[in-house]
Each structure stands twice: as C-alpha cells, then as structure tokens.
N, C-alpha and C positions, 0 to 999 in steps of 0.2 A: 504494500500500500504506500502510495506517495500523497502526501499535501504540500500546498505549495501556496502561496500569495503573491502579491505583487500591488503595484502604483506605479501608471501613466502621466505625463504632463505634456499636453502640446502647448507650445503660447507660441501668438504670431509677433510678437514685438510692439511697438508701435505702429497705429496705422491713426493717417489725419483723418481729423473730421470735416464734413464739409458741410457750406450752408445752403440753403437757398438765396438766393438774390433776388431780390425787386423787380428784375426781370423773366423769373421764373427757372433760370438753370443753379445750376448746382457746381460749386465751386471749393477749392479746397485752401482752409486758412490756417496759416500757423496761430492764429487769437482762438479757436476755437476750441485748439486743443488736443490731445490725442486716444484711442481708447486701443484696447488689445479684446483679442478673441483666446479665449483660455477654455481646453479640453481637458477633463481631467479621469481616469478610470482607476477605480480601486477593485481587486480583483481578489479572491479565494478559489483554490483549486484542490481538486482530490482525484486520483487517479487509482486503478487497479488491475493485476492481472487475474482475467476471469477465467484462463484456459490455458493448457498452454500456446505462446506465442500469438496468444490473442491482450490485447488490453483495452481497459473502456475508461472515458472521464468525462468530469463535469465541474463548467466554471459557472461561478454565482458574482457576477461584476454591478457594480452601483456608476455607474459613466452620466456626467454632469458638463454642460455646456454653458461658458459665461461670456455675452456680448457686452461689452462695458460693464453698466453695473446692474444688467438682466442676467439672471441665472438661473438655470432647470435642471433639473437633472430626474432619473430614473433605474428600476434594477430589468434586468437581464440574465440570459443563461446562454452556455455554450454546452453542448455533450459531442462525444468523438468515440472513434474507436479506430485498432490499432492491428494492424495482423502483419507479424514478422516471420521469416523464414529464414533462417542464413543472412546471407547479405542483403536481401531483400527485402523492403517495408512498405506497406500499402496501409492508407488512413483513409477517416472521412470524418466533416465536420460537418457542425450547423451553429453557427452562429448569431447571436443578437435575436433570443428568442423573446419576446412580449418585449414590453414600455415603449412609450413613448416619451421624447421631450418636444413639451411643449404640442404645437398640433402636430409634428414632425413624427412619423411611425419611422425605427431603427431598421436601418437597413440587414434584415436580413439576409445571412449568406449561406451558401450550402457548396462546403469543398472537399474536392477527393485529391488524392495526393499519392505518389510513388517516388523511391530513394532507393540508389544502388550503394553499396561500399564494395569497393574495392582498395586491394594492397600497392601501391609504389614502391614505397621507401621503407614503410613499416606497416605493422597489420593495420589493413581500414583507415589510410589517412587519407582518403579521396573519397567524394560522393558527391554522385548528382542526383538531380529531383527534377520535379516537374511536376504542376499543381495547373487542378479545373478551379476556376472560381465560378458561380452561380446567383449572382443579387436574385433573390427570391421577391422582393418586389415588383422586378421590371424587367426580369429573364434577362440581365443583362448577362456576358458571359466573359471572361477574359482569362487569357494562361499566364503562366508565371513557369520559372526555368531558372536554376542554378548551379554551379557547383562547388563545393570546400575543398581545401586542401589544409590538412594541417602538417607542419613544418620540424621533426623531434617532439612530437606531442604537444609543442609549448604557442605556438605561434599558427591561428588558423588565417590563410588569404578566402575570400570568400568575393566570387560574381555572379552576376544575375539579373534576366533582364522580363520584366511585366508587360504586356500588353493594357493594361489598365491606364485610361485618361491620360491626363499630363502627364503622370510619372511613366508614362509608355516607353520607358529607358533601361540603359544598362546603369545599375547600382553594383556598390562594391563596398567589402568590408575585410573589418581584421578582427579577430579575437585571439585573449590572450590566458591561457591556463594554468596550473601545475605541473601538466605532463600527464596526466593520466584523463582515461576516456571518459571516467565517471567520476572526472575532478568533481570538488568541493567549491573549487572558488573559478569563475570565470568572468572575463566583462570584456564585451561586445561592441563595434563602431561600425556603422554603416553610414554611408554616404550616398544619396541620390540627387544628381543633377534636376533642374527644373527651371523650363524657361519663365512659366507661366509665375508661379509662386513663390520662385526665388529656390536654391539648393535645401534640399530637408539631409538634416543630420541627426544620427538615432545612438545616444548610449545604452546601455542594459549592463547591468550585473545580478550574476548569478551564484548565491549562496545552497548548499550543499546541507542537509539536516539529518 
C-alpha cells in the first residue's frame, strides 16, 4: 500500500489592468494597477497492489482558482489502474471527476498510457511512453510522447513533445536522485517553450515514506 500527498501552485505574475475609456475601448494603464491569476491544488493519494502486477489508485484533490481578489475553489477525484509485465506498463486514468468552480464544470479527462524500459548502460535507464488524452467534455483528443534516460542512476535527461494547444511542443527536463530506482529523495525540472503565454517552468520534489 502506498499514500502519498502533494500541493500545486501556478501564479501568472503580474498582468495590467485595463480600463474603459470615454470612448468605449479598452486600454491598458500602469495607474490602474496590476492583479495575478493564482491556481492552486492540494492533493491526497492512496495507491495499491490488487493482483499480481496489477495496481489501482485514487486521488481526493480540493483545486481553487483566484482572479484578483475572486476566488472559488472545489473537490474532485482521480482513480487509475496499472498492469505491469516485465519491462512493460500499461495505465489508465480519469481525471477531474464532479465540482465545479464557479459556473465552470472541470474538465474532465480520460487517459491511457504505455512505457517501455529498456537496458543501455545499466539495468532500465531508458524508457519511452506515449499517452491518449480524452477531454470528456468536448471529445477533444490529443497525444503526448516521451523518453528518460537516467545517467549512473543519479542524473535523469528527460524529452517530450504534446500535441495539446499552445504547449503543442517539444519540453525537456532533468531530474536528480540518490542512485537508486526507488530513491527516497528526488526533484524534478521541466521546461516548456510557449509563444502564446510566455515559457512554463515546472519544479517537483519527491519525498520517499
């Protein structure tokens, strides 16, 4: 049995505000001021194996959205499952089940997932994947495609590139471990290019219990 938690934070910076004018358009003024858009998810997880080489899980997330100084928030669920064989892993998820914020219903998702490992240098330091994604809203549909390498166990390089909206790019990251597969301590850097919304940069650390 695995439990596990977690906390999200997106914040977009400053963004100016703009006013109306006397002529009817809309105009952007340093007097006016500035306000930020802050995403924030708090998350509990449990996980288990129910078979062999089968696993099943379920997240309970409370995810709250703050435009200046409007703020909503709501809970949700995630359940998955897991079938491993040797080097081979196949999942599936559903994500963002009930709430809404605000009138806005959460977009739910519905993904399937497959991961190779293979040996180079040492056992299982290369794997690629390749992921369906499914918005259950709007049938939208879009792929996603990666692969790790890690480096003496200690140093993972990691690329990969989404069909999804703007971020429809190649991202790339690094992570950094103990040495072992089923470290204790890990923390994670991604990088995605974006013309539209400016470069998204992603930390994560992973503690071990």
């Amino acid at each position: 049995n695995h439990l596990g938690a977690g906390f999200v934070l997106l914040k977009s910076g400053g963004i100016l505000k703009t006013l109306e004018t006397q002529a009817g358009s809309y105009d952007g003024s340093a007097a006016a001021g500035e306000f930020a858009d802050t995403d924030v998810s708090a998350f509990v997880s449990y996980a288990r194996k129910v078979a062999l080489g089968m696993s099943f899980g379920a997240t309970l997330k409370n995810v709250s959205q703050g435009v200046a100084e409007d703020r909503s928030g709501t809970f949700c669920a995630d359940i998955g499952a897991m079938i491993a064989g040797g080097p081979l892993k196949i999942g599936a998820t559903v994500q963002n089940l009930g709430g809404n914020i605000r009138e806005a219903t959460l977009p739910a998702t519905a993904k399937a997932g497959i991961a190779l490992e293979s040996s180079l240098l040492t056992p299982d330091d290369f794997t690629v994947s390749a992921e369906a994604d499914v918005r259950l809203n709007d049938t939208f549909l879009y792929w996603s495609a990666g692969a790790e390498f890690w480096l003496g166990g200690f140093l993972g390089l990691r690329a990969g590139r989404s069909t999804y909206g703007d971020f429809g790019r190649v991202s790339y990251g690094i992570g950094v471990r103990n040495g072992l597969k089923s470290s204790l301590y890990q923390v994670d850097y991604a990088y995605t290019p974006s013309a539209g919304f400016g470069s998204v940069h992603r930390i994560s650390a992973t503690v071990g219990m």
